[in-house]
N, CA, C and O atoms as CSV, one atom per row, in Angstrom:
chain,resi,resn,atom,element,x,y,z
A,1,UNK,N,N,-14.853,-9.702,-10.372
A,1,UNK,CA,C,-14.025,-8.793,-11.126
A,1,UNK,C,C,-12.567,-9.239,-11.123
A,1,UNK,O,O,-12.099,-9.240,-12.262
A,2,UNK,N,N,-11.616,-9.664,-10.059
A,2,UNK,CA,C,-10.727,-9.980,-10.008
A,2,UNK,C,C,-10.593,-11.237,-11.398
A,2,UNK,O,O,-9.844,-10.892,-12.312
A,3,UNK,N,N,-11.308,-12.661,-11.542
A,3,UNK,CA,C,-10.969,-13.352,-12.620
A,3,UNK,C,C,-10.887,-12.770,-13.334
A,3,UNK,O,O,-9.831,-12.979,-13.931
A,4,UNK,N,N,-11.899,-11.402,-14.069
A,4,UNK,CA,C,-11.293,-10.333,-15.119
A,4,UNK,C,C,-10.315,-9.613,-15.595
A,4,UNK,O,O,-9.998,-9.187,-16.706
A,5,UNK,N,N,-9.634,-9.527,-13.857
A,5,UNK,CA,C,-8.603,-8.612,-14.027
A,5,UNK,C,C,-6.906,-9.758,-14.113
A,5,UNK,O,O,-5.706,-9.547,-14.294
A,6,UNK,N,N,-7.528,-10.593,-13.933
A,6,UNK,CA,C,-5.981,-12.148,-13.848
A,6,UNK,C,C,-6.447,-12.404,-15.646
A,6,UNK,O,O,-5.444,-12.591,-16.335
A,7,UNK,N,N,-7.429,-12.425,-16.229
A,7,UNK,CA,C,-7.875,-13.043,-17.918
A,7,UNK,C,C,-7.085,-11.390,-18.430
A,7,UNK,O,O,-6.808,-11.354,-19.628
A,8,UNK,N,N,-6.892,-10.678,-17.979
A,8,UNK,CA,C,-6.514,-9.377,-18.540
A,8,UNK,C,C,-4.696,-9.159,-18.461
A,8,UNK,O,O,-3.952,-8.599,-19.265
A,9,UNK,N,N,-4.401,-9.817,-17.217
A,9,UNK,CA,C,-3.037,-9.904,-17.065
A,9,UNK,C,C,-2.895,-10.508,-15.645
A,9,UNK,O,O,-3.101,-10.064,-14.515
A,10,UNK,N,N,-2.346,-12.017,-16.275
A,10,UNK,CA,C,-2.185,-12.763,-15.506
A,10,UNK,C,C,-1.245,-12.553,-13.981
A,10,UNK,O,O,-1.466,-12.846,-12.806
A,11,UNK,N,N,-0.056,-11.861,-14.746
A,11,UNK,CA,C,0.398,-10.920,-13.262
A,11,UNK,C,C,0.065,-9.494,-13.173
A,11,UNK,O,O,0.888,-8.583,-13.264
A,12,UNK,N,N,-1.322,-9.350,-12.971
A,12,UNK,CA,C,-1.549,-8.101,-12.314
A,12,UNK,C,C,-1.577,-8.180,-10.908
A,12,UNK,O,O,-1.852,-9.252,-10.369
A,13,UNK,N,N,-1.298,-7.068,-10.185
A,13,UNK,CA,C,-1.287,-6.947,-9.075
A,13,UNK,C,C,-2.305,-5.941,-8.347
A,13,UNK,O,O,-2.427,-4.734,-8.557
A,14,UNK,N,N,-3.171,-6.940,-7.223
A,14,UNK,CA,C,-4.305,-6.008,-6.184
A,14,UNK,C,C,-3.392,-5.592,-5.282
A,14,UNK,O,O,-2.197,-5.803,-5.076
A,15,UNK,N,N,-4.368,-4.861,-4.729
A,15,UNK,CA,C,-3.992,-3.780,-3.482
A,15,UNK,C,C,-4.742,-4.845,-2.365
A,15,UNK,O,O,-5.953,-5.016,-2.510
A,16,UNK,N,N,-3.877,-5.725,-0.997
A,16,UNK,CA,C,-4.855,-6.009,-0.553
A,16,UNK,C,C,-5.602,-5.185,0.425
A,16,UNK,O,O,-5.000,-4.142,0.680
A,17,UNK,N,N,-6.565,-5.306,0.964
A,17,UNK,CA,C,-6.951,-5.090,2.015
A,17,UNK,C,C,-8.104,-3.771,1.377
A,17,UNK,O,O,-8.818,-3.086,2.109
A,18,UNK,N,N,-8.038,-3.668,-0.112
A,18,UNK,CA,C,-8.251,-2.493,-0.494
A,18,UNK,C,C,-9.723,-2.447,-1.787
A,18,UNK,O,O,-10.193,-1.572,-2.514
A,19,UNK,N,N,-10.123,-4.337,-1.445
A,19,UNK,CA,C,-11.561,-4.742,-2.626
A,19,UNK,C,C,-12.526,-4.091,-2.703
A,19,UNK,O,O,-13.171,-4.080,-3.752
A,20,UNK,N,N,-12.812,-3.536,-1.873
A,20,UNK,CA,C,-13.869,-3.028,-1.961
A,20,UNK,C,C,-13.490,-1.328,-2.908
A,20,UNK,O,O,-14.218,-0.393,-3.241
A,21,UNK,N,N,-12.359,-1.535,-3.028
A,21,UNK,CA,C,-12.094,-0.099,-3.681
A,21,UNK,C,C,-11.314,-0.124,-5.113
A,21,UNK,O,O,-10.639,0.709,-5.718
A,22,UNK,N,N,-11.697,-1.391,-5.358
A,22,UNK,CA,C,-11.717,-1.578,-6.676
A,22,UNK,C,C,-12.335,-1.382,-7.873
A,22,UNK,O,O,-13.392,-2.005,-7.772
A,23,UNK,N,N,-12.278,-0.816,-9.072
A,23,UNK,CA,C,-13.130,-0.190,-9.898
A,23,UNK,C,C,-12.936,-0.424,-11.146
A,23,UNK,O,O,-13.409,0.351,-11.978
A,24,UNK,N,N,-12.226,-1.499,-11.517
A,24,UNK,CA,C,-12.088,-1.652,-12.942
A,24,UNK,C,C,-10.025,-2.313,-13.186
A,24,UNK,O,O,-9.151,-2.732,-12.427
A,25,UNK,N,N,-10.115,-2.098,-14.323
A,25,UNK,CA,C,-8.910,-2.147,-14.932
A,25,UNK,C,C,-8.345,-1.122,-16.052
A,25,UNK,O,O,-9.285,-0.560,-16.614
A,26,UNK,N,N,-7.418,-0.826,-16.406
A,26,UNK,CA,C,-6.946,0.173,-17.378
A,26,UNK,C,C,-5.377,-0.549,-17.798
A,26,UNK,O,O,-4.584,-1.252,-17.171
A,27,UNK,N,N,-5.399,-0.071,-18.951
A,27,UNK,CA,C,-4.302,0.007,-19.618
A,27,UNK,C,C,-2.547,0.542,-19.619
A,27,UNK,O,O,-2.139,1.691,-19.784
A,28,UNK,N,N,-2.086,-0.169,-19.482
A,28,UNK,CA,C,-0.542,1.041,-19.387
A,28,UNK,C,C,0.408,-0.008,-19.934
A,28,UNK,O,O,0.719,-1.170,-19.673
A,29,UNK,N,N,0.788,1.124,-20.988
A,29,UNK,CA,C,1.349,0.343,-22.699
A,29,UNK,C,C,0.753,-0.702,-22.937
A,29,UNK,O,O,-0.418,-0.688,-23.316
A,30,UNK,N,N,1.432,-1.795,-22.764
A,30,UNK,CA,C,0.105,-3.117,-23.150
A,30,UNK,C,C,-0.046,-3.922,-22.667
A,30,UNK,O,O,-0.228,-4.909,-23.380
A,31,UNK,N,N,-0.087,-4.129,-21.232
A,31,UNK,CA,C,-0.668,-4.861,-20.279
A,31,UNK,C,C,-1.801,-3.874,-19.256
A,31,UNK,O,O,-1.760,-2.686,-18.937
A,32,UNK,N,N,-2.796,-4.984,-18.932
A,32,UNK,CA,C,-3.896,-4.386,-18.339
A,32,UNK,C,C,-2.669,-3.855,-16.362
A,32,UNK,O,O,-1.512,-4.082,-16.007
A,33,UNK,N,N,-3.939,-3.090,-15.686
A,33,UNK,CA,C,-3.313,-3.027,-14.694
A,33,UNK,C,C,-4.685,-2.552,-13.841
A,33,UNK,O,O,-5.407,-1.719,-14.389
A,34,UNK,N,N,-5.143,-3.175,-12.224
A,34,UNK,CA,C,-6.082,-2.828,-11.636
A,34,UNK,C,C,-5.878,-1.227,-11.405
A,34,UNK,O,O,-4.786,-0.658,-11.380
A,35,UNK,N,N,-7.112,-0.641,-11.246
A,35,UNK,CA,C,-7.950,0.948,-10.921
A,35,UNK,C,C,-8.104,0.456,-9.660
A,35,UNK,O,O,-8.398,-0.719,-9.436
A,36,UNK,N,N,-7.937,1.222,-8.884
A,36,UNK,CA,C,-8.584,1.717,-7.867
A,36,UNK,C,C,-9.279,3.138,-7.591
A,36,UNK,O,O,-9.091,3.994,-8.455
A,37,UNK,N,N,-10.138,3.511,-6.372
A,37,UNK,CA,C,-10.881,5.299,-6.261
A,37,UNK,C,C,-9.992,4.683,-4.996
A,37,UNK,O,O,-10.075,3.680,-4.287
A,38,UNK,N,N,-8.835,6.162,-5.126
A,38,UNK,CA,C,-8.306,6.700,-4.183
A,38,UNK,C,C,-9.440,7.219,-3.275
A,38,UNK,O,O,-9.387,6.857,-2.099
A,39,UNK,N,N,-10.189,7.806,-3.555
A,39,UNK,CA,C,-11.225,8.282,-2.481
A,39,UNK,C,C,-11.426,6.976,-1.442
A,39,UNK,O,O,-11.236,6.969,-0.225
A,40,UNK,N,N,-11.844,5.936,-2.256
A,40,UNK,CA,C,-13.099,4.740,-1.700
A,40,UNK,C,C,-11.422,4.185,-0.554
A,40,UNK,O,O,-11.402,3.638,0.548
A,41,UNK,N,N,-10.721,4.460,-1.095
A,41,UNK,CA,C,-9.247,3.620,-0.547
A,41,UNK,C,C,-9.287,4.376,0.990
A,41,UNK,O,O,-9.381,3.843,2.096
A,42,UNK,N,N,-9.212,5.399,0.734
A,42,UNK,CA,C,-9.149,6.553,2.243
A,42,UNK,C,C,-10.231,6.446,2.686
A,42,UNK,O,O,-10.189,6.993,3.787
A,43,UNK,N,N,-11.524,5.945,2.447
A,43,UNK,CA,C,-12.646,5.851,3.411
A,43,UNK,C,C,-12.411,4.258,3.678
A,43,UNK,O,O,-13.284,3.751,4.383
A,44,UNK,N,N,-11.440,3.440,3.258
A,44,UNK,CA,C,-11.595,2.103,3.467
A,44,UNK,C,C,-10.421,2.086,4.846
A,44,UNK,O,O,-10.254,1.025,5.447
A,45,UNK,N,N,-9.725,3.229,5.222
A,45,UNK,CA,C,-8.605,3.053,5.861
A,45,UNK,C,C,-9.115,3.783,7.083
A,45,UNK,O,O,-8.769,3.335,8.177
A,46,UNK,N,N,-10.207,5.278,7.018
A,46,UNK,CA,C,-10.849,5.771,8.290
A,46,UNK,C,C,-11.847,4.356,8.582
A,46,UNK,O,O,-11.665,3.749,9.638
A,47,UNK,N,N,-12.334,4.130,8.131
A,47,UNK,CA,C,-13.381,2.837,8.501
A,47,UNK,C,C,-13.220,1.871,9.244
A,47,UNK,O,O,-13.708,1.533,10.323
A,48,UNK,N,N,-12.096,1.230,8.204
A,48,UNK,CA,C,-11.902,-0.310,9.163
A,48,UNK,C,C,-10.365,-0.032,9.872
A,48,UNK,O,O,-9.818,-0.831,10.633
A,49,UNK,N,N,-9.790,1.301,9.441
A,49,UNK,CA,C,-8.396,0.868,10.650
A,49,UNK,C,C,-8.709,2.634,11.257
A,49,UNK,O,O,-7.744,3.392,11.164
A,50,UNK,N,N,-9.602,3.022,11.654
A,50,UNK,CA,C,-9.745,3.989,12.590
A,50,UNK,C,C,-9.520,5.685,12.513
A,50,UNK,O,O,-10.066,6.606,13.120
A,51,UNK,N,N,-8.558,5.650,11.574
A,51,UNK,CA,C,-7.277,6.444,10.869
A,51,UNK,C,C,-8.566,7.889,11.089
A,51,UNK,O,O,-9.754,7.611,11.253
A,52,UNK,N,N,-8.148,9.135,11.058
A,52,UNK,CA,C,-8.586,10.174,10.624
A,52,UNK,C,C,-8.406,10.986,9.105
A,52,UNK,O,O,-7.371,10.781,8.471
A,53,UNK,N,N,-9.017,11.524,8.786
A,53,UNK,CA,C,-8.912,11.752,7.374
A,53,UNK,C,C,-7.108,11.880,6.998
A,53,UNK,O,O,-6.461,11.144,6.253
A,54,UNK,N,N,-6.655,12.990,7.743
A,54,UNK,CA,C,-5.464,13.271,7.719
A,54,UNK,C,C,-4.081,12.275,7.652
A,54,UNK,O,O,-3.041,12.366,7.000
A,55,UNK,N,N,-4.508,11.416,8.507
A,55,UNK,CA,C,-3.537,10.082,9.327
A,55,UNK,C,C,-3.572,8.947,7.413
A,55,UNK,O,O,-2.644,8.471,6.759
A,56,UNK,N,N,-4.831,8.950,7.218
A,56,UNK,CA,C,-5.379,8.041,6.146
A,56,UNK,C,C,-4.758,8.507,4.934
A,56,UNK,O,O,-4.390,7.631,4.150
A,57,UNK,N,N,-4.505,10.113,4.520
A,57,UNK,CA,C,-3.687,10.629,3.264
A,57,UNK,C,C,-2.654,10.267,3.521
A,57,UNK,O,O,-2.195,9.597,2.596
A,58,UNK,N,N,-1.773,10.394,4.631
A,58,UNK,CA,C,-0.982,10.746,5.052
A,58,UNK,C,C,0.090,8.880,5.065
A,58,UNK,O,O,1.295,8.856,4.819
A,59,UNK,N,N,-0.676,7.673,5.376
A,59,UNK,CA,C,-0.147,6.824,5.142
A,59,UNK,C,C,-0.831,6.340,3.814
A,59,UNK,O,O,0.093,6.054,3.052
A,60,UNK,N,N,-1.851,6.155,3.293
A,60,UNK,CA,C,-1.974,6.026,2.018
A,60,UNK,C,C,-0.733,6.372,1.229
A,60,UNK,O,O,-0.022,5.463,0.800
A,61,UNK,N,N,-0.486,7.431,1.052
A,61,UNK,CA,C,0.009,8.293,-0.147
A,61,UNK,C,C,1.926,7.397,0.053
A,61,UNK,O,O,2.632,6.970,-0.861
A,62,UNK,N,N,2.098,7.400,0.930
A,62,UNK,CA,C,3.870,7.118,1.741
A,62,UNK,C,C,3.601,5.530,1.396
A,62,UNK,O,O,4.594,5.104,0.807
A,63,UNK,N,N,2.808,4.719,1.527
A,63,UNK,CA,C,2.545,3.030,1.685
A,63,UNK,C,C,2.317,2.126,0.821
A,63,UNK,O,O,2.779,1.020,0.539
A,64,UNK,N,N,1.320,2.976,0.365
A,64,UNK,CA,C,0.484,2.642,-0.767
A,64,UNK,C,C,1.017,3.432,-2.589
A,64,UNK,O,O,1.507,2.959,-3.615
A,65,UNK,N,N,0.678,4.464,-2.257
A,65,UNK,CA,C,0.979,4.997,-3.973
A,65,UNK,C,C,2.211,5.015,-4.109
A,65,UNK,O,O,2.764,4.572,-5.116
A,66,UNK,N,N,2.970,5.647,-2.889
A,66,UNK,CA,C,4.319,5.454,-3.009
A,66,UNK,C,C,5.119,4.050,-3.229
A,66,UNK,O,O,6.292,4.161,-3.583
A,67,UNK,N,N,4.614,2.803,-3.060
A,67,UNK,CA,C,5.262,1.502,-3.153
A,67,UNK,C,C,5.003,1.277,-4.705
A,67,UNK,O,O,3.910,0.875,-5.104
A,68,UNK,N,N,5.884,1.509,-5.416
A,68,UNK,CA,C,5.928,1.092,-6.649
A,68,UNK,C,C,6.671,-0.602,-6.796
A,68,UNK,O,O,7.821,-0.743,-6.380
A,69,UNK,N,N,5.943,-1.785,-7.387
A,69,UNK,CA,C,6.160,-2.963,-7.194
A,69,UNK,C,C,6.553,-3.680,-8.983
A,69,UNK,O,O,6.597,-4.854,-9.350
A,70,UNK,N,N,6.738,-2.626,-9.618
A,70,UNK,CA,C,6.597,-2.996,-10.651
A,70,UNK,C,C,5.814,-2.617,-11.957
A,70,UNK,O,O,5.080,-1.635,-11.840
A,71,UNK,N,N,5.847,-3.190,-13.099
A,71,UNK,CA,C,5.038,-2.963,-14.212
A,71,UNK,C,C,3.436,-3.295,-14.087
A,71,UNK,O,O,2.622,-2.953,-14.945
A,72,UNK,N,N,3.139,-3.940,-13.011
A,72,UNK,CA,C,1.758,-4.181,-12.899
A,72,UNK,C,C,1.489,-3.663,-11.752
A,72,UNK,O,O,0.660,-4.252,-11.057
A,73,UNK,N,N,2.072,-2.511,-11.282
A,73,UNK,CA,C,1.668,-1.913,-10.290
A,73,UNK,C,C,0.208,-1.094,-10.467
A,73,UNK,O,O,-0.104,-0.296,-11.350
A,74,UNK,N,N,-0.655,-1.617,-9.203
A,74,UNK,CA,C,-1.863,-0.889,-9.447
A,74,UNK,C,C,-2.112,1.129,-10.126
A,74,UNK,O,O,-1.239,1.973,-10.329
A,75,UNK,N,N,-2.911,1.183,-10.210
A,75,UNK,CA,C,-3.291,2.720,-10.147
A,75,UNK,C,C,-4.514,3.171,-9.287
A,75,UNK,O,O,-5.489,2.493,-8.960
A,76,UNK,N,N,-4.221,4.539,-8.982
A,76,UNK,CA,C,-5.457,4.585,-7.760
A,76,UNK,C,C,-6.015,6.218,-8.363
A,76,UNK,O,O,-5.555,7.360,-8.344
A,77,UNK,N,N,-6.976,5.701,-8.762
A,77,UNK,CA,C,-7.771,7.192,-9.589
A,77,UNK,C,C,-8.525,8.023,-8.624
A,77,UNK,O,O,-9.267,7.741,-7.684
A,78,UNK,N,N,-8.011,9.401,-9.266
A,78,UNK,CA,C,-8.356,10.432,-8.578
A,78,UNK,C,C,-9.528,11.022,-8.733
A,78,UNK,O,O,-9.516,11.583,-9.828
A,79,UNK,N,N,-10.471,11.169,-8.222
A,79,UNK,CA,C,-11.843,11.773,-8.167
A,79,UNK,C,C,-12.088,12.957,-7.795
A,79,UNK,O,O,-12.184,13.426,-6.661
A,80,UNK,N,N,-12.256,13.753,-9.501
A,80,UNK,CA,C,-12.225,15.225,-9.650
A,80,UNK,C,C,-12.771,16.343,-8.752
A,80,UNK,O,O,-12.371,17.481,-8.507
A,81,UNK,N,N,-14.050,15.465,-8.263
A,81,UNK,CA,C,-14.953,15.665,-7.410
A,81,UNK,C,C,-14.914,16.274,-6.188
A,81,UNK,O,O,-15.646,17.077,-5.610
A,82,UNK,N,N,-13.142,15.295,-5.733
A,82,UNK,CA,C,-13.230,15.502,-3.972
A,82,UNK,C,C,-11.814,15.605,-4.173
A,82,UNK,O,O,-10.921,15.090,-3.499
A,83,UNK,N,N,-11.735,16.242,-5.054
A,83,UNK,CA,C,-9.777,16.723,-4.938
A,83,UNK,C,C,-9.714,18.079,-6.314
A,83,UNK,O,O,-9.710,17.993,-7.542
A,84,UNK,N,N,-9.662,19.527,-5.139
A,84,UNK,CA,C,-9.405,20.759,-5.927
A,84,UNK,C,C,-8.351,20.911,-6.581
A,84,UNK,O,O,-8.371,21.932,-7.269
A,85,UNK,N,N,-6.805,19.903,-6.695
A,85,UNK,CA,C,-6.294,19.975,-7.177
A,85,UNK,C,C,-6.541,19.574,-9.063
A,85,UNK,O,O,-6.298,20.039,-10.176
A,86,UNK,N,N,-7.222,18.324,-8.348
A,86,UNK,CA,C,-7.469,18.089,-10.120
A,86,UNK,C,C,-8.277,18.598,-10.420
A,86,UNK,O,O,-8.673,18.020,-11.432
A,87,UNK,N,N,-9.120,19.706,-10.130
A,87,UNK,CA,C,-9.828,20.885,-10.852
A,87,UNK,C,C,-8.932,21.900,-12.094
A,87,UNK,O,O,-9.108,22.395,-13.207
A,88,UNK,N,N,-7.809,21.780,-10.931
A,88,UNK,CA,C,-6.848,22.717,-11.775
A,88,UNK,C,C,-6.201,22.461,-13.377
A,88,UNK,O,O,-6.046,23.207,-14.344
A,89,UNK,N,N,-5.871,20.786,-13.078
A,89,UNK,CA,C,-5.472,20.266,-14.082
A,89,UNK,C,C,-6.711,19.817,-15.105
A,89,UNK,O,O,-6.567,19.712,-16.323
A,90,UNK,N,N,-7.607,19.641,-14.586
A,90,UNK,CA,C,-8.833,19.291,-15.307
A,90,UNK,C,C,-9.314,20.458,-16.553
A,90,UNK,O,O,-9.381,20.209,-17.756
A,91,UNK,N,N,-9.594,21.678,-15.936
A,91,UNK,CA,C,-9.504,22.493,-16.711
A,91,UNK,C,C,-8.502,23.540,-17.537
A,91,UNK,O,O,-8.782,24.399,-18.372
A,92,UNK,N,N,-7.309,23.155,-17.010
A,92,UNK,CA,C,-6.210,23.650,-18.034
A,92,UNK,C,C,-5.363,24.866,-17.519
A,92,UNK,O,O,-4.301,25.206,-18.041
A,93,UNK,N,N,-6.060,25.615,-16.219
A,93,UNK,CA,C,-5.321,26.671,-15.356
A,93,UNK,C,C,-3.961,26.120,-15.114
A,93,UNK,O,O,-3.059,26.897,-15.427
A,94,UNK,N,N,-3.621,25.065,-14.673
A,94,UNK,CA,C,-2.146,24.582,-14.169
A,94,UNK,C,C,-0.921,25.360,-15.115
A,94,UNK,O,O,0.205,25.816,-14.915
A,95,UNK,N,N,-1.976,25.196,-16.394
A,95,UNK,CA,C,-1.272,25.761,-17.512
A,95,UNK,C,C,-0.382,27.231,-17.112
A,95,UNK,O,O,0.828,27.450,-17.175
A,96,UNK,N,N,-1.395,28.015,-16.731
A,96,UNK,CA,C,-1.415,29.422,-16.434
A,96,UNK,C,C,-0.332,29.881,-15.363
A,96,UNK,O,O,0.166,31.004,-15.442
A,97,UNK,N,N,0.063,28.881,-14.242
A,97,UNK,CA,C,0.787,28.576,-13.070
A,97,UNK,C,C,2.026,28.923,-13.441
A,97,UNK,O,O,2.539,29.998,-13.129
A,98,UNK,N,N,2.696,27.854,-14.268
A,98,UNK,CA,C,3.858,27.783,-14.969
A,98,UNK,C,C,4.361,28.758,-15.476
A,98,UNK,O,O,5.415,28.652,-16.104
């Protein structure tokens, strides 16, 4: 997948340490840019570096999403599934909030 994602944009940028939580590529304006599942990312960080769920959001989010590196900075997709927040936005209540 990676030769896919370098034939897509030659400077795109991976997350290392983070392959196995790779899921594709997407678009932003008009260069490609790697996907990641934020989920698969936080079970890749309790796993192989010990972390507890909490410890794992908690430097994820500050390290990782927070390090913006640029225009080919990765994205790390959120999975509706295992995050009640994007329930909210998913179905349009957020609306209602405001």
């Amino acid at each position: 997948m990676e030769q896919c994602l370098h034939d897509a944009n030659p400077d795109i940028l991976l997350a290392d340490g983070f392959e196995d939580a790779l899921i594709g590529y997407g678009t932003r304006f008009s260069y490609g840019v790697a996907v990641y599942s934020r989920r698969k990312c936080l079970d890749i960080l309790v796993e192989r570096d010990g972390m507890d769920y909490e410890e794992a959001v908690e430097f994820f989010d500050f390290n990782v999403t927070g390090a913006y590196v640029g225009e080919n900075t990765p994205v790390f997709l959120e999975d509706p599934e295992e995050n009640d927040e994007c329930e909210v936005w998913c179905d349009g209540s957020h609306e209602e909030r405001s």
